[in-house]
PyMOL commands that place a pseudoatom at each C-alpha (Angstrom):
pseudoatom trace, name=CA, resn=UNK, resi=1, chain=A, elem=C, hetatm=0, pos=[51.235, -21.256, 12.316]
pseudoatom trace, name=CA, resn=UNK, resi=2, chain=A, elem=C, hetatm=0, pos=[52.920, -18.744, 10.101]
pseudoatom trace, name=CA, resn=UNK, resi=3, chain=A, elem=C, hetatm=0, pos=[56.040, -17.174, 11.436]
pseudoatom trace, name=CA, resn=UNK, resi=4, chain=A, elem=C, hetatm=0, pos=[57.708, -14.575, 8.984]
pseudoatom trace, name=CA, resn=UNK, resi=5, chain=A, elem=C, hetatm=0, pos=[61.171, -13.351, 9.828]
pseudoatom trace, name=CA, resn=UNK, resi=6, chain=A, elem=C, hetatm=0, pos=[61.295, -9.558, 9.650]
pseudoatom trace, name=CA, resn=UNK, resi=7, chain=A, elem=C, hetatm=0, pos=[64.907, -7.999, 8.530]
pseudoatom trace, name=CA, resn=UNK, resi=8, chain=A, elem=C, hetatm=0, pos=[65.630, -4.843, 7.221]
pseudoatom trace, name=CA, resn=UNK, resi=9, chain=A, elem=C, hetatm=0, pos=[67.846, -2.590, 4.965]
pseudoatom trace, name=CA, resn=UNK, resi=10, chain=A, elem=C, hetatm=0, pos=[69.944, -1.402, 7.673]
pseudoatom trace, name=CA, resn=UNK, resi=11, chain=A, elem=C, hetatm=0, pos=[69.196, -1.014, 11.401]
pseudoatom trace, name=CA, resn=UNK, resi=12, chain=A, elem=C, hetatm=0, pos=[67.150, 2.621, 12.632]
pseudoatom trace, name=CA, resn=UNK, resi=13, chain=A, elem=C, hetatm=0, pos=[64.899, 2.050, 9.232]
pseudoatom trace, name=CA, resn=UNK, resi=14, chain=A, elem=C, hetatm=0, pos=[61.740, 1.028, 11.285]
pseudoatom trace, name=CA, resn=UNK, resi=15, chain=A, elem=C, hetatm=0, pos=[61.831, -3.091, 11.599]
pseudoatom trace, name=CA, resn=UNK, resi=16, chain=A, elem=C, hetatm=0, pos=[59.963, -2.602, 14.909]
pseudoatom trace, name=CA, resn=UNK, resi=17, chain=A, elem=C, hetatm=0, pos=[57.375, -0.116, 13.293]
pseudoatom trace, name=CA, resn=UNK, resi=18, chain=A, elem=C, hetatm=0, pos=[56.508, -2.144, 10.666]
pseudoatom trace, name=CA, resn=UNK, resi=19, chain=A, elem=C, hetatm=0, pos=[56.443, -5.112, 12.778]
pseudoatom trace, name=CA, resn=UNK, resi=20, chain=A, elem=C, hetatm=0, pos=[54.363, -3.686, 15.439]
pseudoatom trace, name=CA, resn=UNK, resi=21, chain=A, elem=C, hetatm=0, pos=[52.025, -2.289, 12.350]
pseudoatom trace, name=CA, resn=UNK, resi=22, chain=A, elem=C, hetatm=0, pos=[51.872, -5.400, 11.074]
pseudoatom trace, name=CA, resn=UNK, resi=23, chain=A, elem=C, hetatm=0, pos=[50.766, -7.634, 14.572]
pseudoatom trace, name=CA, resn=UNK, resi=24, chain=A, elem=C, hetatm=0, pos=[48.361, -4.771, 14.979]
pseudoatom trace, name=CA, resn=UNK, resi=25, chain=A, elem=C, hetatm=0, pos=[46.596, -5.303, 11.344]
pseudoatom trace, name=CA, resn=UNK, resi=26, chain=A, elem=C, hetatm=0, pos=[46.649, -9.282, 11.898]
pseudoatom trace, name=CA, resn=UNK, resi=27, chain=A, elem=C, hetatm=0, pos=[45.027, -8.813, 15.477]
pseudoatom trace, name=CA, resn=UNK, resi=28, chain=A, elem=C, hetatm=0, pos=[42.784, -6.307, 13.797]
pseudoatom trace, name=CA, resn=UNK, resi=29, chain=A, elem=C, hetatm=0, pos=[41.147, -9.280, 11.571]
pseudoatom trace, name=CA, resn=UNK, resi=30, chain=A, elem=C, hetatm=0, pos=[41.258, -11.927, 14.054]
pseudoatom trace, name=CA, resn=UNK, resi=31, chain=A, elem=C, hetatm=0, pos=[44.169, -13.987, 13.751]
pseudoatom trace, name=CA, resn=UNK, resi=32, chain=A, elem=C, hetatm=0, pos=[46.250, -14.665, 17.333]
pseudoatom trace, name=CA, resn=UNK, resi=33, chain=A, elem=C, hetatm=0, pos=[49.630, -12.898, 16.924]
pseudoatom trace, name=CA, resn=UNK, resi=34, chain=A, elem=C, hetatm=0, pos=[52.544, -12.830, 18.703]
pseudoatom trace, name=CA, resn=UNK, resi=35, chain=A, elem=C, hetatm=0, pos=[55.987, -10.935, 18.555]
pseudoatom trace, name=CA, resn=UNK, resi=36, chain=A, elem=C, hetatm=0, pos=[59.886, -11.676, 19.004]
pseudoatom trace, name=CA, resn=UNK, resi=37, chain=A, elem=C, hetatm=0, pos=[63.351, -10.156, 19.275]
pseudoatom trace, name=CA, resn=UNK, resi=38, chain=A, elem=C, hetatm=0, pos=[65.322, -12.615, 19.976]
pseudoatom trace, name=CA, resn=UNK, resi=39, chain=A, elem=C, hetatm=0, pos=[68.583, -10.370, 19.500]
pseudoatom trace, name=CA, resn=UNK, resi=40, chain=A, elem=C, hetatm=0, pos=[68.505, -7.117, 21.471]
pseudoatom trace, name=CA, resn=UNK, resi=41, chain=A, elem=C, hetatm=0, pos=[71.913, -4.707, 22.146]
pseudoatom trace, name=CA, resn=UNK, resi=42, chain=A, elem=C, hetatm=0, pos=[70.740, -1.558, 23.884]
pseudoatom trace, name=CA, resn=UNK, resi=43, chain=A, elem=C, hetatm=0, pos=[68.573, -2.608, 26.915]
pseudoatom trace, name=CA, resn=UNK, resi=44, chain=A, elem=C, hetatm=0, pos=[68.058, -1.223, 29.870]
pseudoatom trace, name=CA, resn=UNK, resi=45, chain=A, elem=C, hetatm=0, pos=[68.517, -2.988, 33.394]
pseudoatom trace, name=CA, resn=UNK, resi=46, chain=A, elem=C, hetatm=0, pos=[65.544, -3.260, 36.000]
pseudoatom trace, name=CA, resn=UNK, resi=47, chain=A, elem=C, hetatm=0, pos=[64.521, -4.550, 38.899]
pseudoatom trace, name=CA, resn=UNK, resi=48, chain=A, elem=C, hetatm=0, pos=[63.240, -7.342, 36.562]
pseudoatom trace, name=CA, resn=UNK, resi=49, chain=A, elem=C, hetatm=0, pos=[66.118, -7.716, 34.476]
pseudoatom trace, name=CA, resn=UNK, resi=50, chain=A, elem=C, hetatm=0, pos=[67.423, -6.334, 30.990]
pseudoatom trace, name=CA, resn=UNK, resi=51, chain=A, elem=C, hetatm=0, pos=[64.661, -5.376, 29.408]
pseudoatom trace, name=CA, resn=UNK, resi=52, chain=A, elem=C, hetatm=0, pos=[64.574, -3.839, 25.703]
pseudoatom trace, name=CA, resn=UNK, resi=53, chain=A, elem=C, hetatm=0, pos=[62.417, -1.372, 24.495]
pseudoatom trace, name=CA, resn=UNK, resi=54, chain=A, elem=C, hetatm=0, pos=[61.843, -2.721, 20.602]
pseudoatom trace, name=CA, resn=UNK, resi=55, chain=A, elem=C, hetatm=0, pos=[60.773, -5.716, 22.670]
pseudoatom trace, name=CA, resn=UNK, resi=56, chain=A, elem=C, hetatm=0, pos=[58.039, -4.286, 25.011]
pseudoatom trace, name=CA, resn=UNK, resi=57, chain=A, elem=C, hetatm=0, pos=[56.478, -3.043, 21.776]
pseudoatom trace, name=CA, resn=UNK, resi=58, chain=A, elem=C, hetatm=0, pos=[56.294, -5.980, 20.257]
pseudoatom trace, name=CA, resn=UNK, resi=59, chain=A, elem=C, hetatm=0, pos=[54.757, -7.337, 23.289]
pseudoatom trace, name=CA, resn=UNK, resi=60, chain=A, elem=C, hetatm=0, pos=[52.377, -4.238, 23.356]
pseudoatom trace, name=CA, resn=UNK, resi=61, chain=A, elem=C, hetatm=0, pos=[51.452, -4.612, 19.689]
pseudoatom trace, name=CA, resn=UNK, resi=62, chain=A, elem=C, hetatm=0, pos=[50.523, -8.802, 20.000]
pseudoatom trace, name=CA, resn=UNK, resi=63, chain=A, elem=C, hetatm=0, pos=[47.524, -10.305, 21.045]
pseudoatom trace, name=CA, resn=UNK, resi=64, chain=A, elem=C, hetatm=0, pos=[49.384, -13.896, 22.145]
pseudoatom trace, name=CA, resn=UNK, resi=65, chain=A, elem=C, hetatm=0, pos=[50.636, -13.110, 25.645]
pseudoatom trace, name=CA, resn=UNK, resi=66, chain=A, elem=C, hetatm=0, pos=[54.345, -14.353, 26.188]
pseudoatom trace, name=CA, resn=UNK, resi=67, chain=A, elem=C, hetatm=0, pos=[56.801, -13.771, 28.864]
pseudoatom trace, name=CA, resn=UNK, resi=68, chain=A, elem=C, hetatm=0, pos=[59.684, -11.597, 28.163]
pseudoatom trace, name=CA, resn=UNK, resi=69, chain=A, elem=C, hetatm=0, pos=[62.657, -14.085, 28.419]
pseudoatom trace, name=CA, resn=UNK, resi=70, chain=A, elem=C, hetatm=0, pos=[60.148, -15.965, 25.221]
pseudoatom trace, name=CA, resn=UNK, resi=71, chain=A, elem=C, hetatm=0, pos=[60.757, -12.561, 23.217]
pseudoatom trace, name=CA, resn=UNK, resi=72, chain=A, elem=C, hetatm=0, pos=[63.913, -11.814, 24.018]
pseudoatom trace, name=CA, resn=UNK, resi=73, chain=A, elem=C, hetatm=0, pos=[66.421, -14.517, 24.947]
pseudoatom trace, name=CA, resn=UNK, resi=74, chain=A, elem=C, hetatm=0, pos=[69.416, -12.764, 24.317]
pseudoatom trace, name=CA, resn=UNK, resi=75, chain=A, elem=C, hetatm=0, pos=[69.579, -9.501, 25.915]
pseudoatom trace, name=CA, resn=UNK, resi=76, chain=A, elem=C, hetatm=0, pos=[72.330, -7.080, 26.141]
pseudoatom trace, name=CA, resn=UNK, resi=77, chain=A, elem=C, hetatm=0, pos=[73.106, -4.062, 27.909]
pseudoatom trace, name=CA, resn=UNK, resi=78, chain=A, elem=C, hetatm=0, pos=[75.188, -1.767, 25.708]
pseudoatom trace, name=CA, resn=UNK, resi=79, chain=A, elem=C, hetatm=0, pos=[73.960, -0.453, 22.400]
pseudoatom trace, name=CA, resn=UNK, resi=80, chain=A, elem=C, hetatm=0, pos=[76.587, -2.036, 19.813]
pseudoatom trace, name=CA, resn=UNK, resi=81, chain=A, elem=C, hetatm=0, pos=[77.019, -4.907, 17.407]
pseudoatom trace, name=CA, resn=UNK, resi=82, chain=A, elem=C, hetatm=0, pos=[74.855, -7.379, 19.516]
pseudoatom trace, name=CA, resn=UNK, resi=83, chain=A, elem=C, hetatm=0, pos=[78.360, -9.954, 18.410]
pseudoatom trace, name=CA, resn=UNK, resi=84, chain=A, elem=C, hetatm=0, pos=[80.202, -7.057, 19.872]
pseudoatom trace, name=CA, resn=UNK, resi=85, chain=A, elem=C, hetatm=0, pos=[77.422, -7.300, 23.033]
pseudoatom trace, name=CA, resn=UNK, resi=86, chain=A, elem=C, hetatm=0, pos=[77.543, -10.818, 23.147]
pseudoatom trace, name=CA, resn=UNK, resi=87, chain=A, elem=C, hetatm=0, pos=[81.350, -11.300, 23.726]
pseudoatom trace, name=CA, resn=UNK, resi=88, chain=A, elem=C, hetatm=0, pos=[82.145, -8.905, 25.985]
pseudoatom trace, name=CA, resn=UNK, resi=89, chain=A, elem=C, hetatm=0, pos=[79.081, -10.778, 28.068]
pseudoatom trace, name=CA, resn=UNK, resi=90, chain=A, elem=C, hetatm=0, pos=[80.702, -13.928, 27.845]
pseudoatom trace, name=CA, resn=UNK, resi=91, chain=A, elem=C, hetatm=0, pos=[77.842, -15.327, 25.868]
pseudoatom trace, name=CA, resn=UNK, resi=92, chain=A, elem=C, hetatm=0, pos=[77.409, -17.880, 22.715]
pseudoatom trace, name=CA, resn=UNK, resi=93, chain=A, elem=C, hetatm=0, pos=[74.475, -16.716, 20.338]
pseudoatom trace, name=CA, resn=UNK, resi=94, chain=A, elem=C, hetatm=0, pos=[73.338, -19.465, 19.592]
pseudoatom trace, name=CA, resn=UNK, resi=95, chain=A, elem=C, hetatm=0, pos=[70.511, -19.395, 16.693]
pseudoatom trace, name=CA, resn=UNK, resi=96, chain=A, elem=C, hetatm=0, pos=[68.872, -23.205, 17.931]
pseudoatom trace, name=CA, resn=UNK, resi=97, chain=A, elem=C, hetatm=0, pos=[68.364, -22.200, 21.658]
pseudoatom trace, name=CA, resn=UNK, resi=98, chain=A, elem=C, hetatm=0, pos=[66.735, -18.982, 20.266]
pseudoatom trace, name=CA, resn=UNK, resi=99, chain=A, elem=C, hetatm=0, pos=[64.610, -20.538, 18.251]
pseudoatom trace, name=CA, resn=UNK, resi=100, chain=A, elem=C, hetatm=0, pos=[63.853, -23.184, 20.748]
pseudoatom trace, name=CA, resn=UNK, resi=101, chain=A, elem=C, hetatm=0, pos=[60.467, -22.039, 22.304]
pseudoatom trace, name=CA, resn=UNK, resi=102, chain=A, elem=C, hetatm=0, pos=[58.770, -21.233, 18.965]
pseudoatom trace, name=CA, resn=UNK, resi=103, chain=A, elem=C, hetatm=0, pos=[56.560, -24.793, 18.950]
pseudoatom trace, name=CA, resn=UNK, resi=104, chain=A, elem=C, hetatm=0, pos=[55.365, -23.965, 21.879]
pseudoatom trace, name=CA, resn=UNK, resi=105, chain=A, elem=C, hetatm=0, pos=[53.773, -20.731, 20.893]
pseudoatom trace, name=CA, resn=UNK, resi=106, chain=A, elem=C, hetatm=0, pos=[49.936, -20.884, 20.296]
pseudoatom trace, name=CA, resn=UNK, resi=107, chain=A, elem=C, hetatm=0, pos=[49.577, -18.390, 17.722]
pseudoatom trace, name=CA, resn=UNK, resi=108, chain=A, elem=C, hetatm=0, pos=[48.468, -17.898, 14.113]
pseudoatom trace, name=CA, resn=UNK, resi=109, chain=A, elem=C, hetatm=0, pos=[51.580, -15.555, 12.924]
pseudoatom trace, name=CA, resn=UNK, resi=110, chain=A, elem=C, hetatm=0, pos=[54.919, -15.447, 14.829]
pseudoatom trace, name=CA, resn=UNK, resi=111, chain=A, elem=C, hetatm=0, pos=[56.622, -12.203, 13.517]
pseudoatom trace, name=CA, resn=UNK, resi=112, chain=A, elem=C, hetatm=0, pos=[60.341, -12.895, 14.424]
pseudoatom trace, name=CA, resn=UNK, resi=113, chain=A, elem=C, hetatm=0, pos=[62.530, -9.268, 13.991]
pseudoatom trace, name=CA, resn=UNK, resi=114, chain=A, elem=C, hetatm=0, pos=[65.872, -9.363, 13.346]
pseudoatom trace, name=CA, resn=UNK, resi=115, chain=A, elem=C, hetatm=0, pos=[69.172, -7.058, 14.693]
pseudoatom trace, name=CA, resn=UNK, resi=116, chain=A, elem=C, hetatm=0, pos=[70.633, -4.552, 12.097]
pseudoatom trace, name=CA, resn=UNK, resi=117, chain=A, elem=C, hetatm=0, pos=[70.181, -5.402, 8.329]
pseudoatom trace, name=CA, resn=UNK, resi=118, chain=A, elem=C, hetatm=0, pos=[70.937, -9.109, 7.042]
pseudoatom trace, name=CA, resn=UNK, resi=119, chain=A, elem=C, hetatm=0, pos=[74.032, -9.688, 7.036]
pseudoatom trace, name=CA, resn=UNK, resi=120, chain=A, elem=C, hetatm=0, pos=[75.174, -8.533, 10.237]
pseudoatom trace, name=CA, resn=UNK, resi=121, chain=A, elem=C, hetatm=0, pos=[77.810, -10.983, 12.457]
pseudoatom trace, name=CA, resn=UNK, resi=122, chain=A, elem=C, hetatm=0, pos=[76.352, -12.551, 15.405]
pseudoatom trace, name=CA, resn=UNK, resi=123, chain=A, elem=C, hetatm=0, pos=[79.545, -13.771, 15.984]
pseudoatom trace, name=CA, resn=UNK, resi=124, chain=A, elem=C, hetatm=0, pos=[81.449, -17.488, 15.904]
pseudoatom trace, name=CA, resn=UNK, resi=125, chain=A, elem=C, hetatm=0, pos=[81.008, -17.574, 11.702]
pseudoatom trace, name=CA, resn=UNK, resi=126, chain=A, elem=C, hetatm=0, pos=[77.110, -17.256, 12.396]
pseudoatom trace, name=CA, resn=UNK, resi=127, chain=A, elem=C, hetatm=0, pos=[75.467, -14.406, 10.844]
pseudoatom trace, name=CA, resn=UNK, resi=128, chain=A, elem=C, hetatm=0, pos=[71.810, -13.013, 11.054]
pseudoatom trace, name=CA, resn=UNK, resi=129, chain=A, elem=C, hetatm=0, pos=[70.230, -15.773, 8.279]
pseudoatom trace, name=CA, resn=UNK, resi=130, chain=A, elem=C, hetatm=0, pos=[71.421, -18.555, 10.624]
pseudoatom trace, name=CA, resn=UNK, resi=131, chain=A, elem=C, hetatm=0, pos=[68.877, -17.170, 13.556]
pseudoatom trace, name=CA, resn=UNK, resi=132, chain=A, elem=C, hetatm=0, pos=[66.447, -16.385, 10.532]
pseudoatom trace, name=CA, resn=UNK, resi=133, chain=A, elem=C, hetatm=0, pos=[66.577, -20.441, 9.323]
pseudoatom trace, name=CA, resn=UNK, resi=134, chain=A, elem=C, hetatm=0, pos=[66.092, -21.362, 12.674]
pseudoatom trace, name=CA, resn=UNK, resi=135, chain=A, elem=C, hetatm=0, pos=[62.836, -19.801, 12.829]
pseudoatom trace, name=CA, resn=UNK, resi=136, chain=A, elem=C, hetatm=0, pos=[61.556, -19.572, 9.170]
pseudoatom trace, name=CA, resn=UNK, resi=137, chain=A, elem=C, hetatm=0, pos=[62.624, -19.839, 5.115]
pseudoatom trace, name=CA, resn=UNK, resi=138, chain=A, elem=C, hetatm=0, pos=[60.273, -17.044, 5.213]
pseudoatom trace, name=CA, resn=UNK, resi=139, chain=A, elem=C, hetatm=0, pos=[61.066, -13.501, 5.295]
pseudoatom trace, name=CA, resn=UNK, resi=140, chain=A, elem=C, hetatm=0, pos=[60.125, -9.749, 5.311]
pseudoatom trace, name=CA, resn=UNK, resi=141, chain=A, elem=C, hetatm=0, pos=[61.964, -7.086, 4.374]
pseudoatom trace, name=CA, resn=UNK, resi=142, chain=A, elem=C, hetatm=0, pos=[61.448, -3.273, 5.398]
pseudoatom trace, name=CA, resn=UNK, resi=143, chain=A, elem=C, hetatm=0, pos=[63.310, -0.515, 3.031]
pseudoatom trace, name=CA, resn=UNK, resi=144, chain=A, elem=C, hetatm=0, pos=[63.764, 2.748, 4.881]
pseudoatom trace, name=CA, resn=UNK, resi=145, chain=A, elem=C, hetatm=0, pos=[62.756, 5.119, 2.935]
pseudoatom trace, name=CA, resn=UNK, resi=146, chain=A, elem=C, hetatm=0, pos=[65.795, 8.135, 2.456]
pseudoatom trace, name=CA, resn=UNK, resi=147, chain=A, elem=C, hetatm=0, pos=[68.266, 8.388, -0.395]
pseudoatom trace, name=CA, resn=UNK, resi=148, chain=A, elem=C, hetatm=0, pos=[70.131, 5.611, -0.900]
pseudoatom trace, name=CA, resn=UNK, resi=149, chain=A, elem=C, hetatm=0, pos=[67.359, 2.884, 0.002]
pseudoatom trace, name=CA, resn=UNK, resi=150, chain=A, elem=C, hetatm=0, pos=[66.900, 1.884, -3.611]
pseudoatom trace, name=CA, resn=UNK, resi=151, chain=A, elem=C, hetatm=0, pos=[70.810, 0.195, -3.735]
pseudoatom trace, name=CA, resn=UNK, resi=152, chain=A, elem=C, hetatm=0, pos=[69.978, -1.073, -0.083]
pseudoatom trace, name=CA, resn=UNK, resi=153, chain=A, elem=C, hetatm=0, pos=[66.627, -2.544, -0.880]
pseudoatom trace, name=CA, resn=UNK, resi=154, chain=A, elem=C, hetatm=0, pos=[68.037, -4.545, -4.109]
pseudoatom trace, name=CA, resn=UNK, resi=155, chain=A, elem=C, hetatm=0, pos=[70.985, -5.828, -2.299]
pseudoatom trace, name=CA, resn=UNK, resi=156, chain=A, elem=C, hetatm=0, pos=[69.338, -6.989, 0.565]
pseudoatom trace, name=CA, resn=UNK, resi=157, chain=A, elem=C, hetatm=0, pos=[66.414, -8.474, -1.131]
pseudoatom trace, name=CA, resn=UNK, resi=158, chain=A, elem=C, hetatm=0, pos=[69.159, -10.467, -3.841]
pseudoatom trace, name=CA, resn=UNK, resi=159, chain=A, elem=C, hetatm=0, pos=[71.352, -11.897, -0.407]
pseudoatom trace, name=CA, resn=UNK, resi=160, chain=A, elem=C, hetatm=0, pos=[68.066, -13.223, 1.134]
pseudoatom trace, name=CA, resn=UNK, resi=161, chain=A, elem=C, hetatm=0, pos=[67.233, -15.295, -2.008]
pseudoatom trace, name=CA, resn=UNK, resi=162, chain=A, elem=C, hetatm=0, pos=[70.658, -16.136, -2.514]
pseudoatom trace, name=CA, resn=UNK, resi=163, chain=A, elem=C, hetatm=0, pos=[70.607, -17.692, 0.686]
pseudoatom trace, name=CA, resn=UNK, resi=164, chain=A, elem=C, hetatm=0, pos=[68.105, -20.136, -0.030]
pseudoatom trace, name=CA, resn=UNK, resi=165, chain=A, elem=C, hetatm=0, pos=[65.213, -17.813, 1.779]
pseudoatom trace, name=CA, resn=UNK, resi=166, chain=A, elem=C, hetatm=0, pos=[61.951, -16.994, -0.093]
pseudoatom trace, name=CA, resn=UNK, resi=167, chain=A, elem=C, hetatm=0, pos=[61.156, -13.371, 0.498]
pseudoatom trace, name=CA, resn=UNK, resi=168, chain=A, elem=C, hetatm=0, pos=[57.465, -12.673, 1.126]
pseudoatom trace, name=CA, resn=UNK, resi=169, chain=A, elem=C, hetatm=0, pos=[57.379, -9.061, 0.249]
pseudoatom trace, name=CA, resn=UNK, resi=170, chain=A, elem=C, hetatm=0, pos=[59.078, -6.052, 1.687]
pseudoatom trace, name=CA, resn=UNK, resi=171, chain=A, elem=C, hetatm=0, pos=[57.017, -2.815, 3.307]
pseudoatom trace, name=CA, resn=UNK, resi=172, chain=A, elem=C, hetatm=0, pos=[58.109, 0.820, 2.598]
pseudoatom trace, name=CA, resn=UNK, resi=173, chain=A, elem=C, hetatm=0, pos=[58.457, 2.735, 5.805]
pseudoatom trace, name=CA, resn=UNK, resi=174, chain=A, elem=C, hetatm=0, pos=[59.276, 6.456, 5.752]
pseudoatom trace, name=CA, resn=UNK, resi=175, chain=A, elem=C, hetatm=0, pos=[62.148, 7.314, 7.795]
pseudoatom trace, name=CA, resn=UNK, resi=176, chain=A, elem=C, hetatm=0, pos=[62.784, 10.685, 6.114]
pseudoatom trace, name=CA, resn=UNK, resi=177, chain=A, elem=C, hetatm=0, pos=[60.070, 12.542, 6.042]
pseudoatom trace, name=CA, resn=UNK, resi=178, chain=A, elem=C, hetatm=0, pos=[61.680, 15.387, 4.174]
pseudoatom trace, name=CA, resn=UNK, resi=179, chain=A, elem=C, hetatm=0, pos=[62.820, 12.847, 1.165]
pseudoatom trace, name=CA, resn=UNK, resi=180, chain=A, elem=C, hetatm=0, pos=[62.718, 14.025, -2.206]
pseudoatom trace, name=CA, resn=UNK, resi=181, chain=A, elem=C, hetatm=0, pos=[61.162, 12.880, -5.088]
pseudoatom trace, name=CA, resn=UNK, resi=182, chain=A, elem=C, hetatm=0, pos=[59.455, 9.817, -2.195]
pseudoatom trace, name=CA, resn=UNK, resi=183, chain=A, elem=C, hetatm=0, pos=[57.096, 8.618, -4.965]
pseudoatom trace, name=CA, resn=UNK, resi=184, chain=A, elem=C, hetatm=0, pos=[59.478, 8.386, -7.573]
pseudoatom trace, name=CA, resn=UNK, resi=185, chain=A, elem=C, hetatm=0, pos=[61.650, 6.029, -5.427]
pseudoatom trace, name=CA, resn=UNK, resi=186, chain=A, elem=C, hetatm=0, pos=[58.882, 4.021, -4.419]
pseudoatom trace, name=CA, resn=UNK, resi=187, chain=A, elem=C, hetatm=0, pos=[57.571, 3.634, -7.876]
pseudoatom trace, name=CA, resn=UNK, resi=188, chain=A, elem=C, hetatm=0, pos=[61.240, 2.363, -8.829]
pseudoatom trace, name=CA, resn=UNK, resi=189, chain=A, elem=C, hetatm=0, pos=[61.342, -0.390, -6.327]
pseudoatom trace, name=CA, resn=UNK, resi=190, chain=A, elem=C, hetatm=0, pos=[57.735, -1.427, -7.133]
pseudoatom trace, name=CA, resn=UNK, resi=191, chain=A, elem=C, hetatm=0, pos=[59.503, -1.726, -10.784]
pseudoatom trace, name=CA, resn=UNK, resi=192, chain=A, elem=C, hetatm=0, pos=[62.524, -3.230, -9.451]
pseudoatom trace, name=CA, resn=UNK, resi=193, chain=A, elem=C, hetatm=0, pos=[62.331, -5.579, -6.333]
pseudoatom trace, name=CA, resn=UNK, resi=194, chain=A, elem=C, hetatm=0, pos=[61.716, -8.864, -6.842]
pseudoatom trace, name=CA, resn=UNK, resi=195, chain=A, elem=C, hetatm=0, pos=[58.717, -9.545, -4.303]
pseudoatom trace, name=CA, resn=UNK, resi=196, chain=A, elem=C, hetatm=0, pos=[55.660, -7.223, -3.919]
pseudoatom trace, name=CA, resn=UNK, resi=197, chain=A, elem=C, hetatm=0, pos=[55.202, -4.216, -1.489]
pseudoatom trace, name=CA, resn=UNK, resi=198, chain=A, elem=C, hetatm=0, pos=[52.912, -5.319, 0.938]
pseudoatom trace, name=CA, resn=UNK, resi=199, chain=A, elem=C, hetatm=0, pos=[52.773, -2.167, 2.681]
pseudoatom trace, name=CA, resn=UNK, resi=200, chain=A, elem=C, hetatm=0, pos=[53.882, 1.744, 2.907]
pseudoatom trace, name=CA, resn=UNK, resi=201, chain=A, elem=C, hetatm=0, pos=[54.025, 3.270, 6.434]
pseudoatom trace, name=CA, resn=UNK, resi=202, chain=A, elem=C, hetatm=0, pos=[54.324, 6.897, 7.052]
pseudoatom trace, name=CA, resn=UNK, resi=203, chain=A, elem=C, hetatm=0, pos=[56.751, 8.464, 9.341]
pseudoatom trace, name=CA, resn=UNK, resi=204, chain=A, elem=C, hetatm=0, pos=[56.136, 8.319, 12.965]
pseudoatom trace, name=CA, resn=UNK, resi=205, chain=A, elem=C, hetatm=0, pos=[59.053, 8.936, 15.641]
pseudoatom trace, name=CA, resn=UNK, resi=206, chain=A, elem=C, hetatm=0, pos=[58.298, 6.259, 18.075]
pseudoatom trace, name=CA, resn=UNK, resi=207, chain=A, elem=C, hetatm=0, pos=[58.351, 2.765, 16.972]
pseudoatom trace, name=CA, resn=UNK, resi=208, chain=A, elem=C, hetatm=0, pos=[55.457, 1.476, 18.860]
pseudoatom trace, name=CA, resn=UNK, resi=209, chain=A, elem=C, hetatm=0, pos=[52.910, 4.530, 17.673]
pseudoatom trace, name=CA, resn=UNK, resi=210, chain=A, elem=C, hetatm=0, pos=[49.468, 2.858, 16.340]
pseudoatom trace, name=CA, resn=UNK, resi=211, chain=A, elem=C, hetatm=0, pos=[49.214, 3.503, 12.882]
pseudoatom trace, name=CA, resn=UNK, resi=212, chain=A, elem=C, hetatm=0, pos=[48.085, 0.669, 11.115]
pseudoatom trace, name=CA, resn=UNK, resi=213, chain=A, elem=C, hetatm=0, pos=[48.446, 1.019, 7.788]
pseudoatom trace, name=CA, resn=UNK, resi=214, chain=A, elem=C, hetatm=0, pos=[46.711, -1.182, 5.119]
pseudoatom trace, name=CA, resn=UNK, resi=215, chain=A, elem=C, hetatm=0, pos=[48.771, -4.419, 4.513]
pseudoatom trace, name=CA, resn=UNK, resi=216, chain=A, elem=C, hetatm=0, pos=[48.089, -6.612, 1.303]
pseudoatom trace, name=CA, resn=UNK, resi=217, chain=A, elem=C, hetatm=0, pos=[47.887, -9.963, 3.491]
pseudoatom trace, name=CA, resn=UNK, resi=218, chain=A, elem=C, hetatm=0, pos=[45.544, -12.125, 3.700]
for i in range(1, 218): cmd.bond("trace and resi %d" % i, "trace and resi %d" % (i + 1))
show_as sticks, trace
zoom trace
């Protein structure tokens, strides 16, 4: 099994998106995919619990069935800083108990998304790589595309290898659609990033919209 841990520049840049895109394309040629979130701020209670909406669409988007508490363990109601989230709940993120149920998963690919970019607190000294190790030494990286990304994209991609992680490839997804000069951007983090774009997505306003765009995997 291959499970990739999927982080991004920042957090509204499109980690579900690509994610989802991505479980759709490996479904697409066969292989048994499956999704998880194991951090989620911003859920919504009902009559079945917390349940968060990046979640459902990786559940949507996969081809492995799981139940919800196997995607997303750690749930939280408000929409902050899930360390924020997780103390005013009274709750201990704890990266192993996340991690916990991933041998158990029958799958080819486990794509595992992160909270907010990579270095965000999940509070008690632990910060998003510890969840990421738990899972993987594997991970993904997707650059929103807007002004600015280029700085973002290079110092993300130089703290996940400077943490000891091997990064796989990163995935350009368009989160301004009125950017300028796009192409010229994207042609200076082909030049610059030190792992190969695997894929560019176009913009879409919902995170769970089919697109499927073509991924250099194989």
């Amino acid at each position: 099994m291959k499970t990739w841990f999927v982080t991004g520049t920042d957090t509204e840049i499109g980690k579900t998106f690509a994610s989802c895109d991505l479980l759709r394309h490996l479904a697409g040629s066969g292989h048994r995919a499956a999704g998880l979130k194991p951090i989620a701020s911003g859920c919504t209670m009902t009559k079945e619990g917390l349940r968060n909406a990046d979640a459902l669409a990786l559940m949507a988007a996969a081809n492995v069935p799981l139940g919800y508490a196997q995607v997303n363990p750690y749930a939280f109601e408000p929409a902050i800083a899930p360390h924020i989230a997780a103390a005013r709940a009274g709750v201990a993120i704890d990266p192993g108990v996340a991690a916990r149920g991933l041998r158990a998963i029958e799958a080819d690919w486990v794509l595992v998304e992160g909270a907010g970019g990579w270095n965000i607190p999940l509070g008690n000294g632990r910060l998003l790589r510890d969840l990421a190790g738990a899972f993987t030494r594997q991970v993904l990286l997707v650059v929103g595309m807007r002004l600015g990304c280029i700085n973002h994209a290079l110092l993300s991609a130089q703290q996940i290898l400077r943490d000891g992680f091997e990064l796989v490839g990163w995935v350009a997804n368009s989160v301004d659609p009125d950017m300028l000069e796009a192409e010229a951007n994207l042609s200076t983090l082909d030049d610059l990033m030190p792992a190969p774009r695997l894929s560019s997505l176009p913009w879409s306003p919902q995170a769970g919209d089919a697109v499927v765009g073509a991924w250099r995997i194989n």
